[in-house]
C-alpha positions in Angstrom: 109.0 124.3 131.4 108.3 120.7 132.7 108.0 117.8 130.0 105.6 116.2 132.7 103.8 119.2 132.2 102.4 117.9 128.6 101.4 114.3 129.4 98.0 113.2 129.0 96.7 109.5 129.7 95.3 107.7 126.3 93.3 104.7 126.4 95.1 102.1 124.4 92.2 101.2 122.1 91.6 105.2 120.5 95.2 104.6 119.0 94.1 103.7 115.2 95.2 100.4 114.2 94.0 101.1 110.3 93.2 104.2 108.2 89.1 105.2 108.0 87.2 103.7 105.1 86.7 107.0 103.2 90.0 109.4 104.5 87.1 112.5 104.6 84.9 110.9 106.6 87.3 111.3 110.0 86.1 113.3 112.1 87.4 117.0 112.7 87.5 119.3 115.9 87.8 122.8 115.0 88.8 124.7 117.7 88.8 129.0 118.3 91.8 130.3 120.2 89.9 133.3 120.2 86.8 132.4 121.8 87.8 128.6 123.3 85.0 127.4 121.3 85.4 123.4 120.2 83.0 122.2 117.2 82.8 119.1 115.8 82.9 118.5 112.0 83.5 116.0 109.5 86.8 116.6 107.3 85.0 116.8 104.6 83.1 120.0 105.5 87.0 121.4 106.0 86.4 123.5 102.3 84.0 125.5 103.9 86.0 126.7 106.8 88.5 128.5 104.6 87.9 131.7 103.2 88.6 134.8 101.1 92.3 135.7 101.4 93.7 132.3 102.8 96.1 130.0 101.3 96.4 126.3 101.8 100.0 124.8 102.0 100.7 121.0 102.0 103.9 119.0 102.2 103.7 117.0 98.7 106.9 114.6 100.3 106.1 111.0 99.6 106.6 108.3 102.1 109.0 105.5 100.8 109.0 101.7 101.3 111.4 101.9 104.0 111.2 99.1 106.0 112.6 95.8 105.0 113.4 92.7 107.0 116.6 90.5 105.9 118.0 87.4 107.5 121.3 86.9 109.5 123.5 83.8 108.8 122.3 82.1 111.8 118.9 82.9 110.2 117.4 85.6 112.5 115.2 88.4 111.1 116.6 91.6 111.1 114.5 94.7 110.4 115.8 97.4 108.5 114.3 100.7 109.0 116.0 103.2 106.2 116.5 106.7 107.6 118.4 108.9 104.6 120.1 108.4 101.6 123.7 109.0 101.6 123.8 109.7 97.6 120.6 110.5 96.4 117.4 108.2 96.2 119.1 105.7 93.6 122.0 105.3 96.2 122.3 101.8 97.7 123.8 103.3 100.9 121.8 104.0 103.8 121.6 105.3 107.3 119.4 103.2 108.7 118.0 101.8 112.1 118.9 97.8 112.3 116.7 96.1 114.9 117.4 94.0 117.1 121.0 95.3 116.8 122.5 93.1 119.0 125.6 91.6 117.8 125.7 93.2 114.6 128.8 95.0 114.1 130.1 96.9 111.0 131.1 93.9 108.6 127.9 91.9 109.2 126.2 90.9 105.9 122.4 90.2 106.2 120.4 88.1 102.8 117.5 89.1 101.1 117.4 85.6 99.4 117.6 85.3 95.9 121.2 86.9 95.4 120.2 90.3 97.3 121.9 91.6 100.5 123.0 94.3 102.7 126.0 94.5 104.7 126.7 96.7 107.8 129.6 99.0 106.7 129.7 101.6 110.1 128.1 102.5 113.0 127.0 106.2 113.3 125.5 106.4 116.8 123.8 104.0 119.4 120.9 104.5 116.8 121.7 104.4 113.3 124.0 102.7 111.2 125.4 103.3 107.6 124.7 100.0 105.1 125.0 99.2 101.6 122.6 97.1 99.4 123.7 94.6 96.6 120.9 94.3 94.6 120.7 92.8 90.6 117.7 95.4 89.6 117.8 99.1 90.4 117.6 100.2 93.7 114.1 101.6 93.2 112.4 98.8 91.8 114.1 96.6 94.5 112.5 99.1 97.3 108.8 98.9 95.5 108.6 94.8 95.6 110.6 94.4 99.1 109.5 97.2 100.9 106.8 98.0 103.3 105.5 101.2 104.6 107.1 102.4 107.4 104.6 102.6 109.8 105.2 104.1 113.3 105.6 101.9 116.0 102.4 102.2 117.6 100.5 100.8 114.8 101.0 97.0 114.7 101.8 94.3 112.0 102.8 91.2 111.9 106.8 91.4 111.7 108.2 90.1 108.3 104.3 90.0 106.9 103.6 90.5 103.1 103.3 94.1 102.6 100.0 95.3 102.6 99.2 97.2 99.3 96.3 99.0 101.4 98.8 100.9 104.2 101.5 101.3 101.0 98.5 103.3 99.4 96.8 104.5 102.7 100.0 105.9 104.5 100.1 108.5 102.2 98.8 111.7 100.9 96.7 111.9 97.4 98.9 114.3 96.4 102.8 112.8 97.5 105.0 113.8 94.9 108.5 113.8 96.1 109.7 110.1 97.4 112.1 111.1 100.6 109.9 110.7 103.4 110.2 107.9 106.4 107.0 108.8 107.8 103.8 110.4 106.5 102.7 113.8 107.0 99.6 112.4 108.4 97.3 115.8 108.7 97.0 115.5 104.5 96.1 111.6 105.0 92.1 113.1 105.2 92.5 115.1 101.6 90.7 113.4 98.7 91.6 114.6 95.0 87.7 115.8 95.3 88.3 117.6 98.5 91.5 119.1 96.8 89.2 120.5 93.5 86.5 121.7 96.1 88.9 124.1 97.3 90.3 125.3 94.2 87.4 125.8 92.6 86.0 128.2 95.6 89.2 130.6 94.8 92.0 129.6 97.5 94.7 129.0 96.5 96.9 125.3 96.9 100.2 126.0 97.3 103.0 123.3 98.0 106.4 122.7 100.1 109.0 119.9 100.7 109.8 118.5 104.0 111.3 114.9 104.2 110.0 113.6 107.1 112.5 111.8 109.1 112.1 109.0 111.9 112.9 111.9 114.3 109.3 112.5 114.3 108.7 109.6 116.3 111.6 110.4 118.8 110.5 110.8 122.4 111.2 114.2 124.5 113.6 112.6 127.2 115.1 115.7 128.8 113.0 117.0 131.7 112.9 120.5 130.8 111.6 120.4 127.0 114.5 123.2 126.2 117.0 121.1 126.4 115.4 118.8 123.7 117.2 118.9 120.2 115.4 118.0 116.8 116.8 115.9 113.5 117.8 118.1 111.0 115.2 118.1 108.0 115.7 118.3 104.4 113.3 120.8 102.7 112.2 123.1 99.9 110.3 125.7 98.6 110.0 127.1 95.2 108.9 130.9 93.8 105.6 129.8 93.4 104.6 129.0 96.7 106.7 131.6 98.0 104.8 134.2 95.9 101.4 132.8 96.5 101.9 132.9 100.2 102.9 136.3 100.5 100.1 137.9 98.8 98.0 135.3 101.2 96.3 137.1 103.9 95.7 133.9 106.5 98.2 130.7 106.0 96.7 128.0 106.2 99.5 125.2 107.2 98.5 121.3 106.9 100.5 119.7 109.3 103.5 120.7 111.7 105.9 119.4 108.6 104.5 122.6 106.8 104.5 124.6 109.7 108.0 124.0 110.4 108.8 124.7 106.8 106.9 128.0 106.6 108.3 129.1 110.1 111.8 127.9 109.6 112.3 130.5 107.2 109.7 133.5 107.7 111.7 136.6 108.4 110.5 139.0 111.4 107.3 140.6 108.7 106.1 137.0 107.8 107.8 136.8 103.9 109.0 133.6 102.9 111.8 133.1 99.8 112.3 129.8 98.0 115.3 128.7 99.3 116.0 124.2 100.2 118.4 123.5 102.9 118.2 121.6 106.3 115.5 122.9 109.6 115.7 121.6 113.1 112.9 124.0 114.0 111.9 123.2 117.3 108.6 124.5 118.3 107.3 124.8 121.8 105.3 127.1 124.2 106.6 130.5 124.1 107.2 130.6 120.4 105.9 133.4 118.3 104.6 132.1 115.3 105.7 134.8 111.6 103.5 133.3 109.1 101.1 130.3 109.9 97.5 131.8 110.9 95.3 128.7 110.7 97.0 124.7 111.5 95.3 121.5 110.8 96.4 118.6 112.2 96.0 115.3 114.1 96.0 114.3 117.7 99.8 113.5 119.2 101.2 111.4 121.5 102.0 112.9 125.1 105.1 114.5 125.8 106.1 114.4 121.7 107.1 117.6 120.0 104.4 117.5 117.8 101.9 117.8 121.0 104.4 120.7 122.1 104.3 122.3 118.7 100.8 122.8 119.1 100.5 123.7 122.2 102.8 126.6 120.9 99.8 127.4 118.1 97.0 126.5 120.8 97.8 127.3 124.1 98.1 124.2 126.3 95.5 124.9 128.7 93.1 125.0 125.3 95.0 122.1 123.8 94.8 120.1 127.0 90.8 120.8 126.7 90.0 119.3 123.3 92.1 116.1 123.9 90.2 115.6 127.1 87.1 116.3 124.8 88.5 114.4 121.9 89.1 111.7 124.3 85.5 111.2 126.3 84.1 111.7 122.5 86.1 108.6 121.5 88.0 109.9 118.1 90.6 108.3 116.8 94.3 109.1 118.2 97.7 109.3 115.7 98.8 109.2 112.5 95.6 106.9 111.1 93.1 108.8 113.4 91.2 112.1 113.3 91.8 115.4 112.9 92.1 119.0 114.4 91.7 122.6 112.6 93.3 125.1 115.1 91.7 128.8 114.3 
């Protein structure tokens, strides 16, 4: 298949610039790939739309601090984007993405101020780099007071501006447990803990998995035919508990494509999932016969990204291709601060 084949035009100002007041007041297309039939909701009427027999499964990764700007000798800016830790999330050294990365070579040391830097030890690819902080406080505590959230590219801020306490708190879920992700899994960015206890309290179960999300997520498709395309490995995991709870579930209720690649990277042929951890490069796209995810919400992607071709996959892209035109004369709100979708 064509990538051109899954590119659709976006007017620039439906990209969200900043998150909605209230996250469960977005709005929410639910769409039937039964009947074809597109409604629109508000999120926070989402508690109604599940029902006896489903199970609910969030990614509780939470989104670190990872983007820092340093200084050069010369006195350019530098940002540093930090990809993965090399040893654990106390570990000073980094892949990361340096930018602009011209002229820095492995040696190149790049200040903080105050005593704190980072030099340049090797490069990995034309992309990323391996660094290693020198920091007087743990590495942590250095992250929380230097750091900003990392938000994708289309969202704009002032480069080397004071970071913003509201996108640290609003560019990520309520309930982000495990620090390790590089970008949000935005589909949970609607949940309130109210939202979250509404659910519970009606009998369906809230079950949880681990996916790091990696900057891969914001990697374009470039080859022409979207087989050829090859995804970043993943770190994830899944414990007993939400392994049992989801195989006594009857419908599987995924929030986002993180926990849909989760679920589906390790659903054998009759839809059982066992808690394992390890590494996914899932790669979803039309044609792919989904084991275990029966209901997805998520928000509106960017053309041609395999996020839009993952649910295309759950949708059907003549369906999928409907609602964003609808989505789009309606006005909602595009990307990771905008609205949402709950695919049926």
């Amino acid at each position: 298949m064509k990538l051109q084949d899954f590119d659709y035009t976006l007017p620039e100002e439906l990209i969200a610039q900043s998150p909605a007041p209230d996250r469960d007041r977005s709005r929410m297309m639910v769409v039937d790939r039964g009947t074809g039939r597109l409604q629109v909701r508000i999120f926070r009427e989402f508690p109604e739309l599940l029902r006896r027999g489903d199970v609910l499964v969030l990614n509780d990764s939470k989104v670190i601090p990872a983007r820092l700007f340093a200084r050069k000798t010369t006195g350019a800016a530098v940002e540093i984007l930090l990809l993965k830790s090399r040893e654990g999330a106390s570990s000073t050294r980094w892949e990361a993405l340096l930018r602009p990365a011209k002229r820095i070579k492995a040696g190149t040391t790049l200040s903080f101020g105050g005593g704190a830097g980072v030099r340049v030890l090797e490069r990995v690819n034309d992309r990323k780099w391996v660094v290693e902080f020198h920091v007087d406080e743990p590495f942590e505590s250095f992250l929380r007071r230097r750091g900003q959230a990392p938000l994708p590219p289309y969202i704009r801020r002032p480069k080397e501006s004071t970071p913003s306490p509201d996108d640290l708190a609003r560019y990520q879920t309520v309930y982000a447990k495990r620090p390790g992700s590089v970008a949000a899994p935005t589909a949970g960015l609607h949940f309130t803990e109210a939202i979250l206890e509404r659910i519970r309290e009606s009998g369906i179960p809230v079950a949880t998995v681990t996916l790091h999300v990696g900057y891969g997520t914001f990697t374009p498709v470039e080859a022409e035919q979207i087989e050829d395309h090859t995804m970043d490995e993943e770190y994830f995991e899944i414990g007993a508990e939400t392994a049992e709870t989801i195989n006594s579930a009857g419908r599987v209720v995924a929030v986002g494509t993180t926990s849909t690649r989760v679920l589906e990277s390790i659903a054998d042929e009759g839809g059982r999932i066992r808690p394992t951890s390890g590494s996914t490069g899932l790669y979803i796209y039309p044609g792919y016969r989904f084991r275990r995810v029966g209901a997805l919400l998520t928000n509106f992607h960017l053309p041609k990204s395999s996020l839009f071709l993952l649910v295309c996959a759950f949708g059907g892209r003549e369906l999928m291709f409907s609602a964003y035109e609808r989505a789009i004369a309606e006005k909602y709100r595009f990307y990771s601060y905008g609205d949402c979708m709950l695919i049926v």
